[in-house]
TORFI-271512 format. One line per 5 residues: their letters; for each residue x, y, z of C-alpha. Coordinates in steps of 0.2 Angstrom, whole numbers. Layout:
<pts>
a = X Y Z; ...
</pts>
This chain:
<pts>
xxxxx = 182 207 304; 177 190 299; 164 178 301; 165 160 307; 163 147 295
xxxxx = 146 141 303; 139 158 303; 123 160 291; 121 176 280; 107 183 274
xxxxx = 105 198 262; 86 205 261; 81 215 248; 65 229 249; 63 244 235
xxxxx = 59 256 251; 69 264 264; 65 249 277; 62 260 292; 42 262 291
xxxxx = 43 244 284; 37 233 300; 36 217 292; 55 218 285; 62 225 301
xxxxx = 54 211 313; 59 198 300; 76 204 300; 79 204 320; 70 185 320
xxxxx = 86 181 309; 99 192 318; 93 184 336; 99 166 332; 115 175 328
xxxxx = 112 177 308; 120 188 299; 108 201 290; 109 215 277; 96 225 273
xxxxx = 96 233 256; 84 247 253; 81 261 244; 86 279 252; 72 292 250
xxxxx = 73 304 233; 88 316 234; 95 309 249; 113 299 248; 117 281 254
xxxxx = 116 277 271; 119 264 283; 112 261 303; 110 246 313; 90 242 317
xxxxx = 87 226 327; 102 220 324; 103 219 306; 113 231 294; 103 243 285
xxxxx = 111 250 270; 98 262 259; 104 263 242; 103 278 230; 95 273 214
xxxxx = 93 284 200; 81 274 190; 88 279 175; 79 268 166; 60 270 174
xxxxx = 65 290 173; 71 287 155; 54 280 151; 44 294 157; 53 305 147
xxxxx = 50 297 130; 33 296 134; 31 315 134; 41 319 120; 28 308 110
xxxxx = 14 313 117; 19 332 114; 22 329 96; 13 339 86; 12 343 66
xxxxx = 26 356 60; 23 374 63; 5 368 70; 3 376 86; 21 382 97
xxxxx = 28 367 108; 32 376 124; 20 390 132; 40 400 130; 40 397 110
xxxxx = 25 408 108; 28 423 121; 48 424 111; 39 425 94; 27 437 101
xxxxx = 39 449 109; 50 447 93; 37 453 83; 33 465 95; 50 470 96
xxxxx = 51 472 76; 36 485 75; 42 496 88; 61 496 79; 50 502 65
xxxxx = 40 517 75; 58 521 80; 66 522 63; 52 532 56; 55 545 72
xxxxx = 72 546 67; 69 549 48; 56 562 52; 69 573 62; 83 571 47
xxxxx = 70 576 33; 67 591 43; 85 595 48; 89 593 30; 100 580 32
xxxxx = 88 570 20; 82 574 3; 63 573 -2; 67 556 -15; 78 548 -1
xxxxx = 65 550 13; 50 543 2; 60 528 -3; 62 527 16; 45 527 20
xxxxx = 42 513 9; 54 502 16; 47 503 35; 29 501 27; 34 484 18
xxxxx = 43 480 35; 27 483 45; 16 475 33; 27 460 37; 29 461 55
xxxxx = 10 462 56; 7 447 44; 20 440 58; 9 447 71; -7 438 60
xxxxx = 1 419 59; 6 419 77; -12 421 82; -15 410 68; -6 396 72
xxxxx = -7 395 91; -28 394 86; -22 381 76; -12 372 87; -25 373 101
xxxxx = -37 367 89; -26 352 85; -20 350 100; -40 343 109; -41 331 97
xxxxx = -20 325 102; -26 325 121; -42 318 119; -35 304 109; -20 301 120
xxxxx = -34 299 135; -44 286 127; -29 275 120; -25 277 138; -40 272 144
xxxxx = -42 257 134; -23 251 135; -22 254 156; -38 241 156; -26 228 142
xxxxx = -19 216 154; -12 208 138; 2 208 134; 7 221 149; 26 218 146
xxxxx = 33 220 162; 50 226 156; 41 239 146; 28 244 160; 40 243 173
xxxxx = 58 247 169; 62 252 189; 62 233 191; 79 232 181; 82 248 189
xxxxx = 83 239 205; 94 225 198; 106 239 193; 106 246 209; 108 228 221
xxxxx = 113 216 208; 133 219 212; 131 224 229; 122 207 233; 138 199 222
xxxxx = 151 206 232; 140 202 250; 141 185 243; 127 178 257; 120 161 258
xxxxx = 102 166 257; 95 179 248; 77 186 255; 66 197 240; 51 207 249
xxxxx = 38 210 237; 37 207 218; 47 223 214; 64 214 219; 62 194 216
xxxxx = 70 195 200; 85 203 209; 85 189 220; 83 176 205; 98 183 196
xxxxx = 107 183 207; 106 165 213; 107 162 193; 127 172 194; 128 162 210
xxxxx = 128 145 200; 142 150 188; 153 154 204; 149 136 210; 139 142 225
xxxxx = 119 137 229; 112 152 233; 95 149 241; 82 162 237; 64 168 248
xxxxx = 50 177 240; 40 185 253; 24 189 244; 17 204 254; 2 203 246
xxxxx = -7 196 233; -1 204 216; -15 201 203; -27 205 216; -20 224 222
xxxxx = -36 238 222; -36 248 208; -33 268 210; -24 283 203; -9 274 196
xxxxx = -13 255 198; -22 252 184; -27 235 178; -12 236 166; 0 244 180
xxxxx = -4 224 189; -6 213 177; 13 216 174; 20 217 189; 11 200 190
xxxxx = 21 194 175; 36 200 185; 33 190 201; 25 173 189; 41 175 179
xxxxx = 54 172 192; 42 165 209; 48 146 201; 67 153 204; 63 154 226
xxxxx = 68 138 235; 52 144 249; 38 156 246; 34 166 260; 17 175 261
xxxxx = 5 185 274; -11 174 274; -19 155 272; -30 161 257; -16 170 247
xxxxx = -3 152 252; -17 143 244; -18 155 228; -2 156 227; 0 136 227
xxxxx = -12 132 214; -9 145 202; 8 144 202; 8 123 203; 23 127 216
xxxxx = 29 111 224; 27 115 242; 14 128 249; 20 144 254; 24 146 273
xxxxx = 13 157 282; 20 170 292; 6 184 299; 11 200 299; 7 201 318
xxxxx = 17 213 332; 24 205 345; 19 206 363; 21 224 368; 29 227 383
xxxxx = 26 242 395; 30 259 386; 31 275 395; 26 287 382; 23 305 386
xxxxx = 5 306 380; -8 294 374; -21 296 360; -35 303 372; -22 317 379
xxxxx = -17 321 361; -34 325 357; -42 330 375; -54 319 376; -62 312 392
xxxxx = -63 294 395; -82 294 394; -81 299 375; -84 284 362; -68 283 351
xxxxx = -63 275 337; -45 277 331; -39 271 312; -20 270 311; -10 266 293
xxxxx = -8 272 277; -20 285 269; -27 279 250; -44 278 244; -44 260 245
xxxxx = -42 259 264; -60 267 266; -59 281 279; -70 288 270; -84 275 274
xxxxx = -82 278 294; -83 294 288; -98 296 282; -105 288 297; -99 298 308
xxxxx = -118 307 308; -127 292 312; -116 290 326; -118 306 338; -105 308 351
xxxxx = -93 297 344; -75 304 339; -63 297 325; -44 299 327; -34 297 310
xxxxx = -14 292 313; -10 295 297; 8 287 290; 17 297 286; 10 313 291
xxxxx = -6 323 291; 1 333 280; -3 326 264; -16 328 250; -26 312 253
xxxxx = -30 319 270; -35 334 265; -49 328 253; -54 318 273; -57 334 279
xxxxx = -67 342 266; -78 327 266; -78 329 286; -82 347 283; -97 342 272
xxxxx = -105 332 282; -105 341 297; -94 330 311; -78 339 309; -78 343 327
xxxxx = -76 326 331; -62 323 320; -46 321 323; -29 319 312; -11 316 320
xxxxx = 6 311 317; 13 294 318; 24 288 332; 39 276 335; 34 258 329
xxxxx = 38 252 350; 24 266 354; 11 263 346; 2 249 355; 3 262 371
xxxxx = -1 277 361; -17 267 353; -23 258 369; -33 272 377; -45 272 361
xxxxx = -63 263 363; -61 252 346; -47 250 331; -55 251 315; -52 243 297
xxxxx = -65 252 283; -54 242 269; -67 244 252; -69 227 243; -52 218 233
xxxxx = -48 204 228; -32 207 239; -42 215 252; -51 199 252; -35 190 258
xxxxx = -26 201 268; -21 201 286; -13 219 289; -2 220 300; -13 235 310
xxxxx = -28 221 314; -14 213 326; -7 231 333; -26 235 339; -29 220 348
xxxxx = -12 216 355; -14 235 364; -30 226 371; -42 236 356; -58 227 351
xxxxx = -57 229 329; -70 235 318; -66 229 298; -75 228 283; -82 210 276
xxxxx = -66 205 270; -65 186 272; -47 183 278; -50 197 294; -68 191 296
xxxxx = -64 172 300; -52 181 310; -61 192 319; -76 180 322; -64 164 327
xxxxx = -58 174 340; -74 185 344; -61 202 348; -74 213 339; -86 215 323
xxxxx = -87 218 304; -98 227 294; -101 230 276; -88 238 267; -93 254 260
xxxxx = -107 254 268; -109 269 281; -124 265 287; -118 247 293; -103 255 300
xxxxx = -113 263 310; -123 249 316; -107 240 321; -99 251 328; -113 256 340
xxxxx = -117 237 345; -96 235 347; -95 252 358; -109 244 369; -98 229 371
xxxxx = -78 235 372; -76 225 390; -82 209 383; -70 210 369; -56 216 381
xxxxx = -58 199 389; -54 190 375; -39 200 371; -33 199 387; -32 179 383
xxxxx = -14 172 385; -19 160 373; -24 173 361; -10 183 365; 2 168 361
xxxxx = -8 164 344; -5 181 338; 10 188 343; 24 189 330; 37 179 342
xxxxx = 25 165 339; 31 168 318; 48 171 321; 49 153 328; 42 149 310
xxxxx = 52 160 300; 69 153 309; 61 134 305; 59 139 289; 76 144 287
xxxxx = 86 130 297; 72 116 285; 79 125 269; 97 125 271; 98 109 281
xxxxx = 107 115 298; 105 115 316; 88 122 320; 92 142 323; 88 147 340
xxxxx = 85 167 347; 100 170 357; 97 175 375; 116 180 378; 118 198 383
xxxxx = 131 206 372; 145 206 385; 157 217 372; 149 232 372; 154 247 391
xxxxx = 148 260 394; 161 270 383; 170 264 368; 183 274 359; 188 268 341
xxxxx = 203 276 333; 208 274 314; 209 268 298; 227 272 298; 236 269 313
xxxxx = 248 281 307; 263 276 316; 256 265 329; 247 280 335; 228 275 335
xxxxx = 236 259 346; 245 267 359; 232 282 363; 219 268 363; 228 259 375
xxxxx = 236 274 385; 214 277 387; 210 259 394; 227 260 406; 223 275 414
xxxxx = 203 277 414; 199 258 414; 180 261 413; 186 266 394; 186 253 384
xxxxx = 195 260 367; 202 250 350; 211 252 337; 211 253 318; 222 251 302
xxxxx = 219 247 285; 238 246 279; 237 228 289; 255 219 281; 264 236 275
xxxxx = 270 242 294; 272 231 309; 264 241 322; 254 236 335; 231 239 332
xxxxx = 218 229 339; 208 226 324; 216 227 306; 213 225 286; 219 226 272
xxxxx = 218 241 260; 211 232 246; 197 227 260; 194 244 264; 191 250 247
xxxxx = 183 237 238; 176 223 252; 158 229 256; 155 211 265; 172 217 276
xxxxx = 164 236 275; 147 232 282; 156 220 296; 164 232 303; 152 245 302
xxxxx = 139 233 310; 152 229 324; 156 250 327; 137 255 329; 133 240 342
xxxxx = 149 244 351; 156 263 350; 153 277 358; 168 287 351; 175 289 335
xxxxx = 192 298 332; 195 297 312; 212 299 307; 217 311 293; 201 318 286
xxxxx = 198 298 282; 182 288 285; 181 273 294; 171 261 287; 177 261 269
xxxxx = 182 274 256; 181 278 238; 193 288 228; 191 306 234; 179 302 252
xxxxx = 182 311 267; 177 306 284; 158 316 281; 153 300 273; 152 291 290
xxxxx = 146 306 299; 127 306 296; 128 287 301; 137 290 317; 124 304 321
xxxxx = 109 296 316; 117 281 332; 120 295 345; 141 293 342; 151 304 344
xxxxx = 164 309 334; 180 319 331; 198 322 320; 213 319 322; 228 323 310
xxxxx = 246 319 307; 254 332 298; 255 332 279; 237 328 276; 235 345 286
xxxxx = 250 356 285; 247 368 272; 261 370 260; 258 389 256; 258 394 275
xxxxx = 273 384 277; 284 392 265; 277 410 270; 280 406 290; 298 395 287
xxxxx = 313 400 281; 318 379 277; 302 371 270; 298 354 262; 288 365 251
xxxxx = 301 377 242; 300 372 227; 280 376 224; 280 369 205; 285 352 212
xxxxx = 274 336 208; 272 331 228; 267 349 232; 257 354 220; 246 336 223
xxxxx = 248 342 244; 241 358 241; 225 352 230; 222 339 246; 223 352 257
xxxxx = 211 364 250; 197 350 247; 201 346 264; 200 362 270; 183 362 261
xxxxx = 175 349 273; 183 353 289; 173 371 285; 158 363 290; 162 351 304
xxxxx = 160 357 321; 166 341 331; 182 342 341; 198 342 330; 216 336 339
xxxxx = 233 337 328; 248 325 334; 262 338 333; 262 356 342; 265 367 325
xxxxx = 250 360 317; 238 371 328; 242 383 318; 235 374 302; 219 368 310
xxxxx = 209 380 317; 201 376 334; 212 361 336; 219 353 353; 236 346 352
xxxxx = 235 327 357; 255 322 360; 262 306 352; 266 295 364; 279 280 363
xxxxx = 284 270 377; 297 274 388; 301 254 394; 300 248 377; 313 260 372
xxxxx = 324 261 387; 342 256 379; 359 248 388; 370 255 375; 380 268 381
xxxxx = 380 285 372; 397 292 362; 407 280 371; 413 273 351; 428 280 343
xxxxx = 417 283 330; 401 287 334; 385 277 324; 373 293 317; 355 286 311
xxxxx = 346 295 298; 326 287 295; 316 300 284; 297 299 283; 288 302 267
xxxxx = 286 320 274; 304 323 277; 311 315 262; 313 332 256; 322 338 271
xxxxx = 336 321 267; 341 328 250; 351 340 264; 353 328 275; 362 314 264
xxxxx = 376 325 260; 380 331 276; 382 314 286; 387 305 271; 404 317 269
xxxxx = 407 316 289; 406 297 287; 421 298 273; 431 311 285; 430 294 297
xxxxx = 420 307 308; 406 296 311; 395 281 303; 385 286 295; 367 273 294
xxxxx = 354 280 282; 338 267 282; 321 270 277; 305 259 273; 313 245 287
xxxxx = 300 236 296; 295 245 315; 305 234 329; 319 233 316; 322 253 315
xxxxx = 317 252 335; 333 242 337; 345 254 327; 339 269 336; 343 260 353
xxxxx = 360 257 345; 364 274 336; 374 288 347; 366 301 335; 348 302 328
xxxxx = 347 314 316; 325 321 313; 319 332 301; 326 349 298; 312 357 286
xxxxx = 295 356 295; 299 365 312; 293 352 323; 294 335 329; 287 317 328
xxxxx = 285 301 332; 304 296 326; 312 311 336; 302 304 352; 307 285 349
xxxxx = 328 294 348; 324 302 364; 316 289 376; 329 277 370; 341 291 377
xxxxx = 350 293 361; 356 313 358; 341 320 345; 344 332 332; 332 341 324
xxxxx = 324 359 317; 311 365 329; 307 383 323; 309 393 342; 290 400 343
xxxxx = 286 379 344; 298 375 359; 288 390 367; 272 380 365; 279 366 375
xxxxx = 279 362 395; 295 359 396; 313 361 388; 315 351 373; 330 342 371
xxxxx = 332 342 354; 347 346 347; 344 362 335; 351 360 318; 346 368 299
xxxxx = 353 361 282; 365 378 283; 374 371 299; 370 352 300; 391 351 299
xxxxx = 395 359 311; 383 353 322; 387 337 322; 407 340 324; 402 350 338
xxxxx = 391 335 346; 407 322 343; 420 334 348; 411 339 365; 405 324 371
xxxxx = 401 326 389; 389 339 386; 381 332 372; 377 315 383; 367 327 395
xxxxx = 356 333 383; 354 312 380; 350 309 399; 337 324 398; 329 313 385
xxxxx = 320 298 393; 315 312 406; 305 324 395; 296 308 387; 290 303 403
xxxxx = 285 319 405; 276 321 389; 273 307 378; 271 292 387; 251 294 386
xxxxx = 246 302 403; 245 321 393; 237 314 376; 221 305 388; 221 320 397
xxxxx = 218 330 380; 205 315 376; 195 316 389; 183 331 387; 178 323 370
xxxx = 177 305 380; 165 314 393; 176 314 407; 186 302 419
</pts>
């Protein structure tokens, strides 16, 4: 999972989650078609987790992001303004109903007590002087428990008194400071722009690209930063702005107040000199930008435009949503709903204009407050009827949803950014072949006239709206003609700026010009399966091959992370560092998986893309969803095999000893482990018969070696002395400590040698088994693996505990050797005494591998979850 040399990486950086975001997402997929390398970082939605997906070929990750510090700051603000004098007025609406119900409480104590005094004076259990003194008492109490009663009324008047003056004050230092746009720090006003440097700051770092891309003003001081660290590293890390808009000129509503800008301009002044290019949306703000920041080259234009759709089929257009006949005049508004885009204005002349309907797409939803306040002013005026509200669709629908409409319309009210703007929806409407009705904004209204694809009218102004719109209804085929235009096509179609983004790019760092690739990636079938991280011994790489050998329109890999601890065969490899540390290496692989795979098979509970202390494979499991792969388990034994069960179920068990370091840390993996699979409804597969038991729902997926491979010359027992091999796994350690003694004591009779190895590289310990006369397994987990398969197809005589209710599980006889810790001896002399019989149960081996594990059974297993042959 490396890059060549010559290959160009880009990191862009975007405080949303990137997906509604058009301009980023085209921007990106111009990059990632001349073959760049691009990472997205974004911000995942509140509450959700980080993610990661592939969208036009560049590498989305959204990042979680507290904003501790812009939360921290919202905070302090309330305790200050909540403060109060002491003991005027009660903080919290709770303070006062406790003190109320406490005082309450005390005067009802008091009618109590003088209930129960009443009924001892008259039972005589009290005397006259005694019960007069009592009487006192609960008088003084209930003088002062109404006093109580007196101050609590008394000091919530108080405090409401106090507390108008408080608000009041608070609103008009408010409404002064909001209007200051000196010195509008924009540290203090805005805090979520450190936030952001806290968040991509050491992700970019350890993406280590060559160009980093800021969108907007919220993250170019990321990006400058970063290119500062860069320097200190020796590297020159070029930096983009891409100013969205123009910052000191944004509308002013709700939260955006004049204050709320002004810093966020301070922020974008403060580090724009730090971007080798400045990228923006329109000639008038490149021309703004240049003069007031006295930047040495002018900003590269790049209109926000769609590209040339192509034909959609979509299921229903905008006239069918609403049922409307084509004969109806209609007018369709599509974007974000905020006062400042002035739907309100088409609105309101919607009674001037009888007979004409008005669609709202609103992004993202209908469903939201700002529309609701376009429906009561719909319901006001009378024209309800004719309006309609809908849902968004996908981004490569709606030119086709739109096109249907009689006229796209752009109501922005009057800003100075407004003033300069080219939004993206102007080009979306007249692409889809819509003529445009916009406001008087000057950037839209050269536009517009230039080309002659519609009109503009007074913004704010109904009554002109009307007026427009009725003169452009009567003239919707002339403007169609100009749309239809190649020439016009060409000039706004967003291929048109990828060319200049890509120029841009190749310009700045001084390399070959970067061309869109036409290549057809050739890599990716019809079905791939990708197995690992572990590769646990050489497994993940002999299923995978076992797949493309027998159903060759499979194309299947695999994985391991342990790259330089074993020597077994895998298609793709790193090391473990890599996969818990790398994110370049992370997102590589994760980029290659979700262009390529169809199948993921994780190994051991683990994920594949990279792992944290304490992740399970559900970290890569909305991922893979959200891409339509599909995915399963599969496990090896220990990570599964639940030490309890075992020691109930077996009468020798690794696990005896259930205060032991090993088991006790076995058993706390097992029940978080246990936790996770709860919830997880993919296939599951387990690599040794007796694990079925363990995992429930589970398909046993055989081991498989390779019989050729294996296949030994040396004869069997024909030694005086016969050779005895003895290789535990880190699962079967245990089981050695009765092992050890055993073969070692039979080696000093002269019985045997005895040849204990363990931790020797693969095709090393492959050449003792195909020289040893005996090959001694595991005698405490009641199955077999990997090692008693390799002894078998090498034809050497196995020996090994498999509990009996296993060997019943299995197709066919299993010649293994049975044998406990109780009566290893006297298995073994028997095997050396009675040689001709025991060489049988050696010939029977290489048959029952063929049989069984040499990979025809373990594809057979995979193929319902591969979707068939």
């Amino acid at each position: 999972m490396t890059r060549s040399p010559e290959q160009l990486r880009v990191v862009m950086l975007v405080a949303n989650a990137v997906t509604n975001d058009s301009r980023v997402r085209k921007e990106a997929a111009a990059l990632a078609q001349a073959g760049v390398q691009v990472t997205v970082l974004g911000v995942a939605s509140w509450g959700e987790p980080q993610s990661r997906e592939m969208l036009d070929g560049a590498m989305i990750v959204r990042v979680a992001v507290p904003f501790t510090l812009r939360e921290e700051k919202k905070f302090a603000r309330k305790k200050h303004r909540e403060w109060r004098p002491p003991f005027v007025g009660y903080k919290t609406p709770r303070a006062y109903r406790a003190r109320s119900l406490r005082v309450q409480a005390g005067l009802k104590e008091i009618k109590a007590d003088s209930g129960h005094a009443i009924g001892a004076r008259k039972a005589g259990k009290t005397g006259p002087l005694a019960y007069k003194v009592g009487v006192l008492g609960r008088l003084v109490r209930r003088s002062g428990w109404q006093a109580a009663r007196r101050g609590i009324w008394l000091r919530k008047g108080l405090g409401n008194v106090i507390d108008k003056p408080f608000r009041a004050g608070w609103r008009a230092y408010d409404g002064v400071a909001h209007r200051l746009t000196w010195p509008a720090r924009w540290r203090r006003v805005h805090p979520d722009a450190l936030d952001y440097e806290y968040a991509f700051g050491d992700l970019i770092d350890r993406l280590e690209p060559d160009v980093v891309h800021a969108h907007d003003m919220h993250v170019i001081g990321v990006a400058a930063r970063a290119a500062g660290r860069a320097k200190l590293r020796g590297k020159d890390l070029k930096v983009v702005y891409d100013a969205h808009e123009y910052v000191p000129g944004i509308a002013l509503y709700g939260p955006r107040t004049r204050k709320f800008i002004a810093a966020w301009a301070k922020h974008e002044a403060e580090y724009m000199g730090a971007a080798d290019r400045v990228i923006t949306v329109s000639t008038a703000i490149a021309d703004r930008l240049e003069k007031e920041h006295k930047l040495p080259l002018k900003p590269t234009v790049i209109l926000n435009t769609p590209d040339i759709p192509e034909v959609v089929e979509i299921e229903r257009d905008i006239r069918a949503k609403v049922r409307l006949p084509r004969e109806v005049p209609l007018l369709v508004y599509s974007g974000g709903i905020t006062a400042v885009r002035g739907i309100e204005t088409a609105i309101e002349a919607m009674p001037s204009m009888p007979g004409v309907h008005l669609a709202v797409v609103a992004v993202p939803s209908p469903k939201q407050p700002a529309v609701d306040v376009l429906r009561k002013l719909a319901e006001s005026l009378g024209v309800e009827d004719r309006m309609h509200y809908l849902s968004p669709v996908a981004p490569h629908e709606v030119t086709a949803f739109l096109s249907t409409a009689d006229a796209g319309i752009i109501p922005m009210l009057r800003a100075p950014n407004h003033e300069m703007a080219m939004p993206n929806k102007l080009f979306e409407y007249s692409l889809g072949g819509l003529p445009v009705l916009v406001s008087d904004m000057a950037s839209m209204k050269e536009w517009v006239t230039r080309h002659g694809i519609g009109e503009y009218f007074e913004a704010a102004n109904p009554a002109s709206f009307a007026e427009k719109a009725k003169l452009l209804l009567s003239r919707t085929e002339t403007y169609r003609e100009r749309l239809a235009d190649p020439a016009y096509k060409q000039t706004s179609a967003w291929s048109g700026q990828a060319d200049s983004l890509r120029a841009l790019y190749t310009e700045m760092l001084g390399r070959k010009q970067l061309e869109p690739s036409m290549e057809v990636d050739s890599e990716a079938p019809g079905r791939r399966l990708l197995i690992g991280p572990t590769n646990s011994a050489g497994q993940a790489y002999l299923w995978t091959t076992a797949v493309t050998r027998e159903v060759p329109s499979i194309a299947a890999e695999s994985l391991s992370t342990n790259s330089g601890k074993f020597d077994f065969k895998v298609h793709r490899s790193g090391t473990f560092e890599q996969y818990r540390d790398d994110l370049r290496w992370q997102l590589e692989l994760t980029a290659w998986a979700l262009q390529n795979v169809t199948h993921v098979l994780f190994e051991a509970g683990r994920p594949m893309f990279g792992q944290l202390k304490g992740q399970m494979w559900t970290l890569d499991v909305p991922m893979l969803d959200a891409a339509g792969i599909r995915h399963g388990l599969v496990f090896h034994g220990s990570e599964v095999r639940d030490p309890a069960r075992h020691r109930a179920r077996y009468q020798f068990s690794p696990f005896a000893d259930r205060n032991d370091e090993l088991t006790v840390r076995l058993q706390a993996a097992n029940d978080l482990l246990r936790e996770h699979l709860a919830g997880y409804d993919g296939p599951k597969f387990v690599t040794t018969p007796d694990l079925v038991e363990y995992v429930e729902g589970s398909e046993w997926l055989p081991v498989v070696v390779d019989p050729d491979e294996l296949a030994s010359t040396t004869p069997v027992l024909e030694r005086e002395v016969p050779v005895v091999l003895h290789a535990p796994s880190a699962s079967a350690l245990k089981g050695s400590a009765f092992v050890d003694p055993v073969l070692t004591d039979l080696d000093a009779r002269g019985l045997i040698k005895y040849q204990r190895v363990q931790g020797v590289p693969h095709p090393e310990l492959v050449a003792m088994v195909k020289d040893a006369d005996i090959v001694v397994d595991q005698l405490l987990l009641g199955s077999y693996g990997v090692f008693a398969c390799e002894a078998m197809a090498a034809g050497r005589i196995t020996v090994g505990h498999v509990a009996e209710h296993i060997r019943d599980l299995l197709p066919t006889d299993l010649p293994i050797v049975e044998a406990t810790p109780d009566d290893l001896t006297e298995v073994i002399e028997r095997l050396v005494a009675e040689r001709e019989e025991a060489r049988k149960v050696a010939d029977a081996g290489p048959r029952y591998i063929r049989e069984v594990h040499d990979g025809r059974k373990s594809v057979e297993a995979l193929l319902p979850f591969l979707g068939g042959r």
